[in-house]
N, C-alpha and C positions, 0 to 999 in steps of 0.2 A: 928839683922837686916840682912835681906837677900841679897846678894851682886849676879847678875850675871853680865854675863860677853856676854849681850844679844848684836848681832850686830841687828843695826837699818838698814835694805833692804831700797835702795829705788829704786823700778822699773822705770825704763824708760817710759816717756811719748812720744806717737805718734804725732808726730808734720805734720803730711804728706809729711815730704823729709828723716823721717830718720827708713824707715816700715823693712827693710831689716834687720837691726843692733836691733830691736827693737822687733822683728819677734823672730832672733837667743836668742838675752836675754831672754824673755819671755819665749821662750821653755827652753832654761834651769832650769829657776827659777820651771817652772810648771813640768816637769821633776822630781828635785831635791825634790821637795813637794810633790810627787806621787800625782799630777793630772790633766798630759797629756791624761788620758783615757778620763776624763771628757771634757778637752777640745776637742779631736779628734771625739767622737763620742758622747757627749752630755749627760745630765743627765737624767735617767730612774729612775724613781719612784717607785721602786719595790712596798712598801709601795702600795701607792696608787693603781698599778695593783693588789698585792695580795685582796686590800679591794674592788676590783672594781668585782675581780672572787667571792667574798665571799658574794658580796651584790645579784651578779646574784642567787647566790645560795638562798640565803635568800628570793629572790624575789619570785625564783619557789616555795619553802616551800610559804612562803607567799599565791601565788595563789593559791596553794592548797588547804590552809584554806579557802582561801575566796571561793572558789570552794564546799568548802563540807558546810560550812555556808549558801550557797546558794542551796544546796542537801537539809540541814534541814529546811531551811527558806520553801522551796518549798513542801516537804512531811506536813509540819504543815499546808499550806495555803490549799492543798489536805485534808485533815482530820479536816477543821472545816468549818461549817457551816457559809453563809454568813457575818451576819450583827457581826459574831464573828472574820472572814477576816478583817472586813469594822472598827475593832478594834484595830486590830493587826497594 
């Protein structure tokens, strides 16, 4: 059996008379945690921008095809005879 020797934290709760003392606690705890960055300046989704620049990309490729799909769509409507369009 594995034994630690885990201390149980409990943060302080914001009661609205004790923001001061409550304020210094927290930053340390979030400090000690490494993550006052998160708090100070918020979470960035790297993730999500990297897939956001990746899907733009995807997108233009994408246009492209539909771009040249509609180049061949259009050369074939050019090169057949009516009621062979009125098929298509």
């Amino acid at each position: 059996m594995l034994v630690t020797n885990a201390i149980r934290l409990q943060l302080p709760k914001l009661n609205g008379r004790n923001y001061n003392n409550w304020s210094a606690q927290l930053n340390v705890y979030f400090r000690s945690q490494d993550l006052w960055d998160l708090v100070e300046k918020g979470f960035i989704d790297v993730t999500k921008s990297e897939l956001f620049e990746a899907l733009k990309k995807k997108k233009e490729v994408l246009l492209e095809i539909c771009r040249k799909d509609q180049k061949a769509l259009h050369a074939i409507f050019q090169a057949v005879e009516e009621p062979i369009f009125l098929k298509i």
